[in-house]
N, C-alpha and C positions, 0 to 999 in steps of 0.2 A: 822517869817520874820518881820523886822523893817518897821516902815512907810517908813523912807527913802529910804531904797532897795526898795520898792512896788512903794515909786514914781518915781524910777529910769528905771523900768520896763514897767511902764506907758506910760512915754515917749520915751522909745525904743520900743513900740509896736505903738504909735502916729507916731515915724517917718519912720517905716516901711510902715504902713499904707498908710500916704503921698508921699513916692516915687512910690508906687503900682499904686498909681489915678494919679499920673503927667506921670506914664509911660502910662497910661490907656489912655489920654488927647492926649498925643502923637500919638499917635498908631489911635484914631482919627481921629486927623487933616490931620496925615498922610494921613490916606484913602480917607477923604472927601476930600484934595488939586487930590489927584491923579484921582478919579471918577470924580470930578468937569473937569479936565482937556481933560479927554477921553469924557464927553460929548460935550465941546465947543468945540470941535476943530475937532469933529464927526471923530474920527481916522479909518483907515480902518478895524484893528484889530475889534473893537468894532458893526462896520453899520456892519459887515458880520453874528452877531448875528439872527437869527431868532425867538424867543421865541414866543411862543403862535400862531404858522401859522403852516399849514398842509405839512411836510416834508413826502415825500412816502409815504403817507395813514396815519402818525400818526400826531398827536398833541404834539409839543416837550415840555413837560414843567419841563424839567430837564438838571441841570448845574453841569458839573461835574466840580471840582476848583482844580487845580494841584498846591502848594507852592513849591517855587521851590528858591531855595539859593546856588551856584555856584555849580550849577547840566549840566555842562559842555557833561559831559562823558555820560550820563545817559537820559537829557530832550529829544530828537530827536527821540528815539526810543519807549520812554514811549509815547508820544502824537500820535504816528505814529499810535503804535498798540492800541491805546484805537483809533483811527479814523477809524482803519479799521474792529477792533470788536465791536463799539458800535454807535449809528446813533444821540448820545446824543451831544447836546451843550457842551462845555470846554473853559474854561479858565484858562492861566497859570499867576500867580503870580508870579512875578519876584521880589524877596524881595530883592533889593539892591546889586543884585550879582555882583564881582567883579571878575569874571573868564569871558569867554565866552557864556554864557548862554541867557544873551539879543541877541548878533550877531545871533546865531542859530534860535532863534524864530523869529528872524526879517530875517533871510536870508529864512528859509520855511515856514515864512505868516504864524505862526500858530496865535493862537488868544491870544491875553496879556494884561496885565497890569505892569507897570513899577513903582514898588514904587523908588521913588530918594533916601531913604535909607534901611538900614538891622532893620526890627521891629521885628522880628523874627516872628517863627511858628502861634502865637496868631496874631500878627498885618497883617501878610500875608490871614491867613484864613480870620479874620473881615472882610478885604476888599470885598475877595472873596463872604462874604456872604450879607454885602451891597450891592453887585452888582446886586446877586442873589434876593434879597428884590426889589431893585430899577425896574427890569428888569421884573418882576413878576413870575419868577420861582415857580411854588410847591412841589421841591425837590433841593437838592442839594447834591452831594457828594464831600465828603473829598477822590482823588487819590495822593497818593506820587509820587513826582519826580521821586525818585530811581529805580524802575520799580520792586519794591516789590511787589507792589498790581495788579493783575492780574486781564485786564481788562475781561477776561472770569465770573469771579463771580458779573460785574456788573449786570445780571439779572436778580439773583436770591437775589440779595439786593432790589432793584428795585422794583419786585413782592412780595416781605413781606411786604414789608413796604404800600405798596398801597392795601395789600390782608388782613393783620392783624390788622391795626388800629392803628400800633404801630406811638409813634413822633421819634425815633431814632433805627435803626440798622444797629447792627457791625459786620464786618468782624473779628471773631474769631478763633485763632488759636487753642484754647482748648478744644470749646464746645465740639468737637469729634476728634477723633482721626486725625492726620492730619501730613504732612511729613516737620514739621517745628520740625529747632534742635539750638537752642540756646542756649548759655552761660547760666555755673550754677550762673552766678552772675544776668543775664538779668531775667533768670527765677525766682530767690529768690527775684527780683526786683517786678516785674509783682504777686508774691504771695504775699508779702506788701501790694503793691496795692488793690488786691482784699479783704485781711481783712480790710482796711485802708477806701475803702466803702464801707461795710456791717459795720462796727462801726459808720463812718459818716452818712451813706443815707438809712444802713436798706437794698441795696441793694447787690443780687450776679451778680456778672461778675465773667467770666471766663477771658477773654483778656485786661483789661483796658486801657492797653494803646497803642491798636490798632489804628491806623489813618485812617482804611479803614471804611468809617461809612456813611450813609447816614440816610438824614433829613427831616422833613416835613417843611409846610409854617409856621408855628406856632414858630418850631424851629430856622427856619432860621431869623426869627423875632428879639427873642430873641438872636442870637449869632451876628444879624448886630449892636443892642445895646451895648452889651454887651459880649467879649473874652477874657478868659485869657491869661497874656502877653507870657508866654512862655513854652512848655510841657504841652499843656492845654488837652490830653486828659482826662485824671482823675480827673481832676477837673470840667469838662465840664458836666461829669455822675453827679457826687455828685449834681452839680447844677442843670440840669433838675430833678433827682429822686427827689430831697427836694420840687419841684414845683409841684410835682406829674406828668411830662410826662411818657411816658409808653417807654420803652427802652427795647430791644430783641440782644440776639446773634445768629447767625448763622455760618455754618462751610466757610471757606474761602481754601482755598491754595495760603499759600506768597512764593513768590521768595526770595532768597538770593539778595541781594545788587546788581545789574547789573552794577555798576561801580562807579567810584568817591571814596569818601570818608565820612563817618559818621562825623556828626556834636557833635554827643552825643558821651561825654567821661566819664569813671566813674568816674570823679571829679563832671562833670555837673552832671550826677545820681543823685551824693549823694548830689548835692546840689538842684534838682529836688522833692526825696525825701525828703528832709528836710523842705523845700516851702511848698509842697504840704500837707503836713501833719500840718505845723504851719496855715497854710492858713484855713484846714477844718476844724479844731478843734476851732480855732478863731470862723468862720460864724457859727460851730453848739452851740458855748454857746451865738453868738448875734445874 
């Protein structure tokens, strides 16, 4: 390889680099205009928060964060059944939907945040997890909109994570046997993945790129700083395991899609995979 190819690569790795931290910046400001605004203006969604006071004999100090991106078909009945099975704080992230999804959460008073545009999955969650930091949460959980993640296994996420010491566990569809049937393309995706960090981070996962996960204060710390921009769950492992948190899977049962339409097509996949992998091998050689 010539110098010149090498410093032609140089600089296509510098202006990679730079669009990752101006979408980084964004994704920011985004969150801080939006938090800033739900505190001035003390919205209703927000004063109905309780954290840290005695709800039915407990001490609530757990925020479940639902992202949520023209989940029209699907938002109403997700927050319904995590309200009526779990006694946990939520907030839904309204990442710039342009369907009906704000109208619905503003017509049954659930509790929200309204980004003014689409940050995606990463810029959704940050917010969710500054709030979670600002508010003083000592857990937080990631639930999807789609009404995949089944609020029945929030308690047994819940009770690990407060019983074993771990900073992060996931809702895994592999650890054990379990009645999830996905595409031979999804699957050979997700087995990538798991060789892709035990090469980066040393560590085993069964599910990586599970979104059902819940976090400690520590974590939540570190992801209000700091989320990646978009399909961040596999990237989010490599980055606590290299810091040394302690990260566990446990068995889940997901639902199929309760309605709407997936955002992830196998173009995005493979341009997911592609990210994701240029991304980790970059941070493990700096």
């Amino acid at each position: 390889m010539n110098d010149n190819l090498r410093w032609k690569m140089f600089c296509l790795l510098l202006h990679h680099i730079r669009e990752i931290h101006l979408h980084i910046d964004i994704i920011r400001q985004q969150s801080d205009i939006t938090l800033e605004k739900c505190y001035t203006n003390h919205l209703k969604d927000i004063s109905l928060f309780y954290n840290g006071v005695i709800k039915g004999g407990a001490v609530v100090d757990i925020l479940v964060i639902i992202p949520a991106y023209n989940e029209e078909a699907t938002i109403k009945d997700t927050v319904m059944n995590l309200i009526k099975t779990c006694p946990y704080d939520y907030i839904v992230i309204n990442d710039g939907s342009t369907d009906r999804t704000l109208e619905i959460l503003k017509e049954n008073q659930f509790h929200y945040l309204d980004l003014p545009v689409n940050l995606g999955i990463g810029g959704a969650m940050q917010t969710g997890y500054r709030y979670a930091l600002r508010k003083g949460y000592q857990y937080a959980i990631q639930l999807d909109a789609d009404g995949q993640h089944n609020p029945k296994d929030l308690e047994n996420l819940v009770s690990e994570i407060k019983n074993s010491g771990y900073d992060m566990v996931i809702g895994s569809r592999f650890v054990q046997k379990t009645n999830y049937k996905g595409s031979i393309f999804r699957r050979m995706g997700i087995l990538y993945f798991c060789y892709l960090l035990y090469m980066i981070a040393g560590i085993k996962i069964t599910d990586p790129t599970s979104g059902y996960r819940i976090v400690n204060r520590k974590v939540i710390r570190e992801f209000a700083n700091y989320y990646p921009v978009d399909y961040p769950e596999v990237e989010v492992i490599a980055k606590l395991a290299k810091k040394g948190y302690k990260i566990k899977e446990i068995k889940v049962d997901m639902n199929a899609r309760q309605g709407g339409k997936s955002s992830i097509t196998p173009l995005k996949s493979l341009y997911y995979m592609t990210k994701v992998t240029f991304i980790s091998v970059i941070r493990s050689i700096f």
